[in-house]
C-alpha positions, 0 to 999 in steps of 0.5 A: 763187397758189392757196392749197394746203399739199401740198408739190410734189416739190421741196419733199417732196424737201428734206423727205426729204433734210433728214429723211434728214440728221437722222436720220444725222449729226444724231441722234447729235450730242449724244452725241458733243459732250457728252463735253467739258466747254467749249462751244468744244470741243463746237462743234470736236467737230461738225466731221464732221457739218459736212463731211458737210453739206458733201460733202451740198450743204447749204452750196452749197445756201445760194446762188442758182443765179445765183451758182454754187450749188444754193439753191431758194426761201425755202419750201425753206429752213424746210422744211429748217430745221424737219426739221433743228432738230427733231433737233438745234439746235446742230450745225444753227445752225452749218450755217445760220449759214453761210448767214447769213454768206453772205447779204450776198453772196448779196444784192448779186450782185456778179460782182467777188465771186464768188471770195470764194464759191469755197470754198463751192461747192467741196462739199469741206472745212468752209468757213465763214462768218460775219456779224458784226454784234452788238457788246459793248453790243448794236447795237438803236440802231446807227442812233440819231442823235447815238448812238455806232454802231457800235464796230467802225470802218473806214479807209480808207488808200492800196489798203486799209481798217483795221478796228478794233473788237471784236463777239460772239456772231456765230455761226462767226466765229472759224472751227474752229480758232479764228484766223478764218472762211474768210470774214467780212462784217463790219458796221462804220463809216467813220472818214470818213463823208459826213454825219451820218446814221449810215447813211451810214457803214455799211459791210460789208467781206469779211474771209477767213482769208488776210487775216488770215495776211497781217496781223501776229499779233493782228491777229484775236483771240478774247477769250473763248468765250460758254458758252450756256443751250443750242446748247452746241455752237455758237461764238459768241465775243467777238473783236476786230480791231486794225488789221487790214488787208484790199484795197479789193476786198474792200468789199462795200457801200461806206459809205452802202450797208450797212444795206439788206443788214443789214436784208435780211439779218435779214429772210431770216432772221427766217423762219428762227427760225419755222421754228427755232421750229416744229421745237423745238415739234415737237419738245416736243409728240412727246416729251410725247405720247409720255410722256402714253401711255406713263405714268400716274402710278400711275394707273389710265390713261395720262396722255392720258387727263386732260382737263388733260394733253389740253388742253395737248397739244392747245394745243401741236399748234394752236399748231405748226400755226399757227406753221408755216403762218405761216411757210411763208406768209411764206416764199412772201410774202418772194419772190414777195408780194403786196404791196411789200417793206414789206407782205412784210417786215412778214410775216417780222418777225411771223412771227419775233416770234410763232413764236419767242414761241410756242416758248418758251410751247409748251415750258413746256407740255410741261413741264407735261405731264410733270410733275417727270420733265421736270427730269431731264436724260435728258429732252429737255425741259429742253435744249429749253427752254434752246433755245427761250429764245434765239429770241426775243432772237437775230437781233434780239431781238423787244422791242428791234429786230423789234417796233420795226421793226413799229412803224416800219411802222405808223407809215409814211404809207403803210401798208396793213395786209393788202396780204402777203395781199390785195394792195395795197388802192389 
């Protein structure tokens, strides 16, 4: 592949469209879920925007064109994703996080599944989808021998599994109005594994709002609503599963199977937070310059012109850049390399680590740059900085699971180090 950053017109025109959208429905977002107080009634307050990102392909688009839907490369996907967060988070992480919970799906492919995506590519309603995966205590060591796992369990009895536990912060999963997604692939262990390796008893099972009507009240419920630093209008609670019963059918990867898809999965989407992260400092850098030329300070010239406030900004601009091009080449690496999936995946996980690292730092600059005026909450900067905080401990957190997994790599008998760009060196 030549190395070449003009963006082709399929590209340009995800650009256009993505822009286009976040500078409808998106712009205003924050006035509207603002006007309530608790952040699950913000998060019921997006739900237009979120039908119009529905009626506008943007959840279809979020599926592979061999599973019925309209989703393009990888590349497509941050460009999206950085126009899109650059205006608003909270309403945006809601649209993606639908498509994290599709992703298992979309990853294994498999034909006796298609009419759990049925929703999905109707291009009606506000269908919604989660992956649930993190747990009360956190799931850094799930894979730990001799640790506990996961507390979320699966039975297996007669036609049906039994699943019992409880997880949280997984975005989207209690659905709208509270009483379950439309469909949730939901992490968990079986009661019966085949050894003691504890990935042999990971497990992803399909759970749809009709499995839950069909189960006896409180077989689902929402223990309580997180409020969060920022994305205050998204919904990521703390529920629970008593013996909450769903067909055999609905495995989606049998027991033994189930890690590889988690750990895919949070490979797509580590590429994704660079891009979160790009669009947040995109976002800082534009309101900072434009405060820097606009304000002096009672001084006899804008602020631009001071070597100090010059250097920050041009620090947050090189820094962005840099952050964005890591990205794009991370998302072209994943799908089409060079290099084997270990020597792609540990691009994403870079990617991740350093982008979302890189944010919060940005932010704080721009903060720097502005000076007191940044603390009023007129400004955007102090929601930014709320924003940011999260990137580097979500989607697996960078100290406790993405460097690690580095590491992992590195350590591998079989490591090449700069195969995600040159190709395997033997």
């Amino acid at each position: 592949m030549p190395v070449d950053f003009h963006l082709s017109p399929a590209e340009e025109g995800v650009r256009k469209a993505a822009a286009g959208f976040a500078a409808g429905p998106l712009k205003d977002a924050k006035k509207t879920y603002m006007k309530y107080q608790h952040h699950h009634e913000r998060f019921q307050s997006t739900r237009p925007i979120y039908q119009q990102a529905v009626a506008g392909g943007l959840i279809k688009g979020q599926i592979p064109p061999h599973l019925g839907g309209a989703g393009g490369t990888l590349v497509e996907a941050v460009i999206l994703v950085e126009e899109m967060y650059s205006v608003e988070p909270a309403a945006s992480l809601t649209i993606f996080s639908t498509g994290l919970g599709l992703t298992p799906m979309n990853l294994t492919g498999k034909p006796e599944h298609k009419e759990f995506l049925a929703p999905f590519l109707s291009g009606e309603g506000e269908p919604m989808a989660s992956m649930v995966f993190s747990e009360p205590g956190g799931v850094a060591n799930y894979l730990e021998k001799g640790a506990p796992g996961l507390i979320t369990t699966a039975t297996h009895e007669g036609d049906e599994w039994v699943l019992n536990g409880e997880k949280i912060w997984a975005t989207n999963s209690a659905g709208w109005d509270f009483e379950g997604a439309d469909l949730q692939c939901v992490v968990c262990r079986t009661t019966t594994p085949s050894s003691d390796e504890p990935a042999d008893s990971i497990m992803i099972l399909l759970v749809t709002i009709a499995d839950i009507k069909r189960n006896a009240p409180g077989a689902f419920q929402v223990l309580r609503h997180v409020s969060t630093a920022g994305h205050t209008a998204c919904s990521g609670p703390h529920i629970k599963y008593t013996n909450l019963r769903v067909p055999a059918k609905n495995v989606l990867c049998p027991p033994g199977s189930g890690a590889p898809i988690v750990s895919a999965a949070f490979d797509c989407t580590a590429v994704l937070v660079g891009a979160m992260s790009v669009g947040i400092m995109r976002a800082a850098f534009d309101a900072a310059l434009a405060f820097a030329k606009r304000d002096n300070r009672r001084g006899a010239s804008e602020l631009l012109t001071r070597q100090a406030v010059a250097d920050l900004l041009s620090g947050i601009k090189m820094q962005t850049e840099a952050c964005r091009a890591l990205t794009w080449k991370a998302a072209n690496c994943l799908e089409n390399g060079p290099g084997d999936y270990n020597a792609r995946r540990e691009l994403a996980l870079a990617t991740k680590i350093y982008c979302s690292d890189a944010c919060t730092k940005a932010v704080t600059e721009a903060i720097n740059v502005v000076g007191i005026t940044a603390y009023d909450a007129d400004h955007p900067f102090a929601d930014l900085l709320n924003t940011a905080m999260v990137l580097p401990i979500f989607d697996g957190g960078n100290v406790g699971i993405r460097r690690r997994h580095m590491q992992e790599l590195m350590l591998s008998k079989d490591y090449d180090s700069w195969a995600s760009t040159y190709g395997p060196s033997k």
